[in-house]
Structures are given as structure tokens and as C-alpha cells.
C-alpha positions in Angstrom: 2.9 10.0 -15.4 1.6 13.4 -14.3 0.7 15.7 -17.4 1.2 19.0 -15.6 -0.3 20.9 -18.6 -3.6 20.1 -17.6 -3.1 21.4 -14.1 -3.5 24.7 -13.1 -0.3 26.7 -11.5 -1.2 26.5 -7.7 -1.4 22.7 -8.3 1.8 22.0 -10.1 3.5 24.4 -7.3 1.6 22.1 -4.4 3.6 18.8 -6.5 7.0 20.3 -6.3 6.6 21.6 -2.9 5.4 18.4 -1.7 8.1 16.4 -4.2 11.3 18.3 -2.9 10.3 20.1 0.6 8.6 17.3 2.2 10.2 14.6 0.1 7.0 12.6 -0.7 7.8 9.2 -3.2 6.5 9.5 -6.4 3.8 7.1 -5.7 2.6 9.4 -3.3 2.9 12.6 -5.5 0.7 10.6 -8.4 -2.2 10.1 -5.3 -1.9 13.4 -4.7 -2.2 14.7 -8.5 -5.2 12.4 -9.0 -6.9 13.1 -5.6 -7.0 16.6 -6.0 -7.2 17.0 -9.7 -10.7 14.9 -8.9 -11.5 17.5 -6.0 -11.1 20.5 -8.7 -13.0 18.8 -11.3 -16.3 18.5 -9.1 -15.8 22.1 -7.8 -16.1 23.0 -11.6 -19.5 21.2 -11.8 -20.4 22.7 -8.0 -19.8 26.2 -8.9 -21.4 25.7 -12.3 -17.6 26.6 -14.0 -18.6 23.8 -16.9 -21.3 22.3 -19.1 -19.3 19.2 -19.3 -21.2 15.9 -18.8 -18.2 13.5 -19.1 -16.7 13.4 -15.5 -13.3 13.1 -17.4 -13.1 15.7 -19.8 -13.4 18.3 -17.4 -10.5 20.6 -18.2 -9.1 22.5 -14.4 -6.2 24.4 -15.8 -7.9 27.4 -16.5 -8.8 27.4 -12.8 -7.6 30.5 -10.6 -6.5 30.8 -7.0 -9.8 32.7 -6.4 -12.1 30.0 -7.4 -10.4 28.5 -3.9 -10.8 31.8 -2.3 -14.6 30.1 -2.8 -14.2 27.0 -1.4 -16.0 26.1 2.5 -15.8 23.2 4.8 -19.4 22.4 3.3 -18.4 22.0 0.0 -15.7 19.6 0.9 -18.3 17.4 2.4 -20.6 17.8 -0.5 -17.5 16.2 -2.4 -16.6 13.4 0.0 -20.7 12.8 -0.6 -20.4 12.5 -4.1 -17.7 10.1 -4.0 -19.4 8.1 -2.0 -22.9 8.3 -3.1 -22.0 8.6 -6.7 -18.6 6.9 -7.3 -19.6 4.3 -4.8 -16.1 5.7 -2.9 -15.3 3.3 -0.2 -14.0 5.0 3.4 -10.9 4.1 3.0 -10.8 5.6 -0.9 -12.4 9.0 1.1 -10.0 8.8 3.9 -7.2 8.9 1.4 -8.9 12.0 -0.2 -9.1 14.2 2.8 -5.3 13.3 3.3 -4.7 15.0 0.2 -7.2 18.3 0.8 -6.3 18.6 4.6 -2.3 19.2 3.2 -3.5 20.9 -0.3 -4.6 23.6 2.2 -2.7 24.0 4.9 0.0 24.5 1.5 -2.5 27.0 0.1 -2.6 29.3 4.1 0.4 28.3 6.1 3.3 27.8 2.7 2.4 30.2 0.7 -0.2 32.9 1.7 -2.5 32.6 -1.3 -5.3 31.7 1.0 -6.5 33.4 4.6 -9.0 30.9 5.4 -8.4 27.0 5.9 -11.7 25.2 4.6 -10.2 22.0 5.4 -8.9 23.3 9.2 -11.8 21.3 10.7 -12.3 18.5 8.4 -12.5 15.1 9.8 -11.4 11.8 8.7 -14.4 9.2 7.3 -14.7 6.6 10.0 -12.9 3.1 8.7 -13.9 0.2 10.1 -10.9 -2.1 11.4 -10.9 -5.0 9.4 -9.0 -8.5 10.1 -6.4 -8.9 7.6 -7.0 -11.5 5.8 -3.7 -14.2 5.6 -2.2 -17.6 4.3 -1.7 -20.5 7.3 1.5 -21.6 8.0 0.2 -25.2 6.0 -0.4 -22.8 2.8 2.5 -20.8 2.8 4.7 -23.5 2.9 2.5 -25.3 0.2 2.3 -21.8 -2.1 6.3 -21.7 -1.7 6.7 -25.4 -2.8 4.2 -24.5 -5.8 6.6 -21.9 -6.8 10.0 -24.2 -6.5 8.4 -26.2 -9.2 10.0 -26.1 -12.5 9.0 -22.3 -14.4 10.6 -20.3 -16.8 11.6 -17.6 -14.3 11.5 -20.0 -11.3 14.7 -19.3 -9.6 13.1 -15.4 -9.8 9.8 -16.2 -8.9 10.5 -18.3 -6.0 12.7 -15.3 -4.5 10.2 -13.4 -4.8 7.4 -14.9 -3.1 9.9 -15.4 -0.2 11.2 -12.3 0.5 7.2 -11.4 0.7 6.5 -14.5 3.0 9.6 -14.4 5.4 10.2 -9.7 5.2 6.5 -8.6 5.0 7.7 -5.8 2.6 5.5 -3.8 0.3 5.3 -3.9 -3.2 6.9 -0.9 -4.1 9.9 -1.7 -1.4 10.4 -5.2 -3.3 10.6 -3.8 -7.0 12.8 -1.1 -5.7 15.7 -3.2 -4.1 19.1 -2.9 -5.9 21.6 -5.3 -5.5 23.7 -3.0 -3.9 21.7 -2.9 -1.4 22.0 -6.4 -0.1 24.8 -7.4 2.7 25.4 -10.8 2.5 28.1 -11.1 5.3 25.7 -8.5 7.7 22.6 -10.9 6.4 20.7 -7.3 5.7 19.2 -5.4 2.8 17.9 -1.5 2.9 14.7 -0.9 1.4 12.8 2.2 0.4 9.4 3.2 2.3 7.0 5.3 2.3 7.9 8.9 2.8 11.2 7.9 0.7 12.5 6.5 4.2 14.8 4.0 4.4 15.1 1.0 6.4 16.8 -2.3 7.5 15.4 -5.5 7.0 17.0 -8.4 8.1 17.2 -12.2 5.9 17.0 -15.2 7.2 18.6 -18.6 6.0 15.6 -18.7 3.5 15.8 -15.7 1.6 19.7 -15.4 1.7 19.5 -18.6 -0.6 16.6 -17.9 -2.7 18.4 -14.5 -4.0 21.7 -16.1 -4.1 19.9 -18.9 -6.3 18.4 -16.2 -8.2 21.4 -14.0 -8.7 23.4 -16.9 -10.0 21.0 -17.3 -13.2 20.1 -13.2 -12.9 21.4 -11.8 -16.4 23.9 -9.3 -16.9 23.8 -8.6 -20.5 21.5 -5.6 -19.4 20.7 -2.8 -21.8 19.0 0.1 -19.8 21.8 1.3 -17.5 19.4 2.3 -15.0 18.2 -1.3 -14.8 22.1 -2.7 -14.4 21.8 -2.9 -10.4 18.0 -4.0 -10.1 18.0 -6.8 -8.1 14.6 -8.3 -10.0 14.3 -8.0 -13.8 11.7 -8.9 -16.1 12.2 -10.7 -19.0 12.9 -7.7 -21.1 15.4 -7.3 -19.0 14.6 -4.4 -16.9 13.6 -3.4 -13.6 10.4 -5.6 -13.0 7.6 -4.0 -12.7 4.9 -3.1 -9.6 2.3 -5.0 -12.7 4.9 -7.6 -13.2 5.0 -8.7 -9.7 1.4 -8.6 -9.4 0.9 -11.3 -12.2 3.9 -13.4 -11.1 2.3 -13.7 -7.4 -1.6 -13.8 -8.7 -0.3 -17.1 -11.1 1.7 -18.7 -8.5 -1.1 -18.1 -6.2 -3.7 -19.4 -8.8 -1.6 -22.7 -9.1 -1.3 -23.0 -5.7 -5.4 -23.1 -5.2 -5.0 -19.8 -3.1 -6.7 -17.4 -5.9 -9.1 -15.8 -3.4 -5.3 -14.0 -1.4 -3.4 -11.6 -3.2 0.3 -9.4 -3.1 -0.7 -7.3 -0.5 -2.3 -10.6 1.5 1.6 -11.7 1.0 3.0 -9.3 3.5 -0.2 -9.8 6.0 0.6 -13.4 6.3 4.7 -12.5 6.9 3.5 -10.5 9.8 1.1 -12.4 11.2 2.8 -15.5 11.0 5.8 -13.9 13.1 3.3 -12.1 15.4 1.8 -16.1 16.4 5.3 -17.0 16.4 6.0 -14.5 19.7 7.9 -11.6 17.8 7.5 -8.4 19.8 4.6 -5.7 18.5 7.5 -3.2 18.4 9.7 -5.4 16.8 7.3 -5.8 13.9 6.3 -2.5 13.6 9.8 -1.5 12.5 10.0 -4.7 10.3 6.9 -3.6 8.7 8.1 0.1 8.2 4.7 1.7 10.4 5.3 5.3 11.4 2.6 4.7 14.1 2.0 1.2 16.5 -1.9 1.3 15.9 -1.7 -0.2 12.3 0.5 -2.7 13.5 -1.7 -3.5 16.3 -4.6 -5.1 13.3 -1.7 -8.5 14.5 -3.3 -8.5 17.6 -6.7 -8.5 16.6 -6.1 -11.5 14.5 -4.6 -13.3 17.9 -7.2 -12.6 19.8 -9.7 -13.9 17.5 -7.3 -17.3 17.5 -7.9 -17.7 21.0 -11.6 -17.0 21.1 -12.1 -19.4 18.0 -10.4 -21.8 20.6 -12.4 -21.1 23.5 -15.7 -21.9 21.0 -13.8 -25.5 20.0 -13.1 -26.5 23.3 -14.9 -29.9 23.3 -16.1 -29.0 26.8 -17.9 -25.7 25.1 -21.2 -27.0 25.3 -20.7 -29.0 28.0 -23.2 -26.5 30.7 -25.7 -26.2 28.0 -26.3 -30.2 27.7 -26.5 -30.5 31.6 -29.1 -28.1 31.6 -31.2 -29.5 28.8 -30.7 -33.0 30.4 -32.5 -31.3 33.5 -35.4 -29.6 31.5 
């Protein structure tokens, strides 16, 4: 929860803007909030505002619009090298932040006047190195959803759950967030929630079409909090489950399983990759996926085409010009 008191004005008014103007989720806002509540607190120490030691305890809501007025494309990077250098930031982590400063300003010139000057007009994105996802094999997937069938205290729940990551590839937040209303059994679809509040349509197969209508038939009803009545997935208090919740369900199943080392988000990498080796179109799984843009989609491909280099190396015939020329030396 965001405790605007400890914000400064030009802060809170950034939030809202970016709350109901450009209709940001509220996981998004928090990122923003933190990001940029972390940016003011080292500009405190940078411009020598405080004699605070603890990182944390830096107090920014006494800070003005002129202390921005300050603020160059230098100092920025003197941040993003704290972060890194000091926070042990990762690129990704930094990436993230200049996100949130690149909009923070272009609020503070273009919105609302209170700058002239853009300090962030020029500032570029940390470079990120393309990593393979990393993914269950078809064997394990099957094996992790077999774990899961086995008998649990929340297993009709559980099982659902782990399915709908395995066979939809859908984020966390888009699971926890599905109502029941928003399932269409006859049409086989649900609507989910993305990022950027945008909604989608994500198609169920045989599979998940029985696992939440196993699920549904031992669901409660008896539900206190009305705003929990038409959660799809409850926790055993009986509310909307939980981002947390989910989390420990999927880390336990997977720790039963012998798959410890994956994790949620590993989940939705293995849906999409598995339907990317199966022949689904790129395009096709970037709207399955919910990716504004067909690049991060395209991290599928990479994992294909190390597939087919790994079998190029195991041909048995791989070696087979290097032993005819050592039979000749």
C-alpha cells in the first residue's frame, strides 16, 4: 500500500495521473511509487538535503519542485551507478528504473509545465542481456501435474491451478485476478486482466475446462468478503487467493515434484515454449501471452534454435571428420 504522506505533492499528482489518465494497474503504480520515491531519496543524499545514514529513513516529502528544477542527465546516471555499484542493482532492476524517471519527467515538462528542461529526454536504457528462459520438458510437466492430482487438502484447487499456468502461459497477477464470471464454458474462453489493465481472451482446452469445473464443484460458497463472492480461486480463509498464496502452492508442488530449482514465473515459460515446439504460430503466442511487442515473444525462438543446434552436436556422426583425420595423423 502506498502511504502518500510521505510523498511530496508532485509525486502523489504523477500517481493519480498515471492511475486514472493513463490507466496503469496498481501493480504498476506501487513500481512506480517505489522507483521513484528511491530516485528522490538518493537526490537528498546527492545534493547534500540530509544527514541521514539509514538509506530508509530518508524522509522526501518536504521536497519541492525546484529541487527538480536541479536535477541533470548526469545525476541520473550517477543514480543508476549507485544502484548498481552499491545496491548490487541488476540491469534489468535499472532498466525498470529508468522506465519510471523517463515518464516521471516527460509528466513533470510535457503534463504539467512545472519543468522546462527534460533531464531524462536523452536517457538510455541499461543494456540487458537476452537470456534463455529457462522451462519444464514436456516429461516434467506431465510428471509435476500428476504430483499435484495426488491426494492434498486443496487438491482439486491446486491442480487447476498449475494447469491453467501449464496449458494458458498466464501471469500471476492475470491468474489471481480471474472471476468466475469471466469464464464461458459453452465459448470454452475466459478474459483475463493484463498489464496496462488490458484485457484479453484466452482460450481452454479439454484440460483446464475440467480441472476448474472439478474445482468449482468443491469451491465454497459460504463466502464472507463480498468482494471475494465471484473469485474464481480462494484461499482457505476464504478469499481471493493471494499473488503470496499462489507462489507457495506452486513452489510446494514443485518441491514435491523434485523441480525446486523452476519457479511461477518458469510456469508460464514452459506453456509457451511447449506450444512454440509444438508448431503454434509466433503471432499466435504473442497474443496468448498478452506481449504489446513480438521481440519478447521472440526469447521462443531462441530456445528452438538452441534445440536444433544441441541436435546437430548429438548427431552420432558429429565427430565423425575429426576421427578420420586423427586416424590419418
Amino acid at each position: 500500500m502506498i502511504e502518500r504522506d510521505e510523498n511530496p505533492d508532485f509525486l502523489n499528482a504523477f500517481l493519480d495521473y498515471s492511475d486514472t489518465i493513463l490507466n496503469k494497474s496498481p501493480n504498476t503504480i506501487k513500481e512506480y511509487n517505489y522507483d521513484l520515491a528511491t530516485f528522490l531519496k538518493y537526490l537528498k543524499i546527492y545534493f547534500k538535503m540530509t544527514s541521514e545514514k539509514d538509506f530508509e529513513k530518508i524522509k522526501i516529502n518536504d521536497m519541492t519542485i525546484d529541487t527538480m528544477k536541479k536535477v541533470k542527465l548526469d545525476d541520473i546516471h550517477a543514480f543508476l551507478a549507485y544502484l548498481k555499484n552499491e545496491r548490487g542493482a541488476s540491469a534489468a532492476t535499472r532498466a525498470r528504473k529508468v522506465s519510471s524517471i523517463r515518464v516521471f519527467f516527460q509528466y513533470l515538462t510535457q503534463k504539467t509545465g512545472l519543468l522546462e528542461i527534460n533531464p531524462a529526454q536523452n536517457l538510455e536504457n541499461p543494456k540487458i542481456e537476452k537470456r534463455t528462459p529457462k522451462y519444464l520438458s514436456l516429461e516434467e510437466s506431465k510428471h509435476l501435474l500428476k504430483q499435484t492430482s495426488e491426494e492434498t487438502r486443496n487438491k482439486e484447487r491446486d491442480f487447476a491451478i498449475i494447469t491453467l499456468f501449464l496449458n494458458c502461459g498466464m501471469r500471476l497477477s492475470e491468474l489471481v485476478g480471474i472471476n468466475k464470471s469471466d469464464i464461458n464454458f459453452d465459448e470454452e474462453k475466459m478474459t483475463v486482466i493484463g498489464k496496462g489493465n488490458k484485457e484479453r481472451t484466452i482460450y481452454l482446452n479439454v484440460a483446464c475446462i475440467n480441472a476448474i469445473k472439478e474445482y468449482l464443484s468443491v469451491r465454497p460458497n459460504d463466502i464472507t468478503q463480498k468482494e471475494s463472492e465471484d473469485a474464481l480461486f480462494l484461499s482457505e480463509r476464504k478469499e481471493r487467493i493471494s499473488n503470496r498464496t499462489v507462489q507457495y502452492v506452486v513452489k510446494q508442488e514443485l518441491r514435491k515434484a523434485g523441480l525446486s530449482k523452476y519457479s511461477t514465473h518458469k510456469l508460464r515459460h514452459t506453456a509457451a515454449t511447449l506450444m512454440y515446439q509444438s508448431g503454434v504460430d509466433i503471432r499466435a503466442l504473442q497474443e496468448l501471452l498478452g506481449h504489446e511487442s513480438i521481440s519478447t515473444t521472440e526469447i521462443y525462438t531462441h530456445v528452438a534454435n538452441e534445440q536444433v543446434r544441441e541436435a546437430v552436436i548429438k548427431n552420432p556422426l558429429s565427430g565423425e571428420n575429426f576421427e578420420k583425420r586423427l586416424a590419418k595423423n
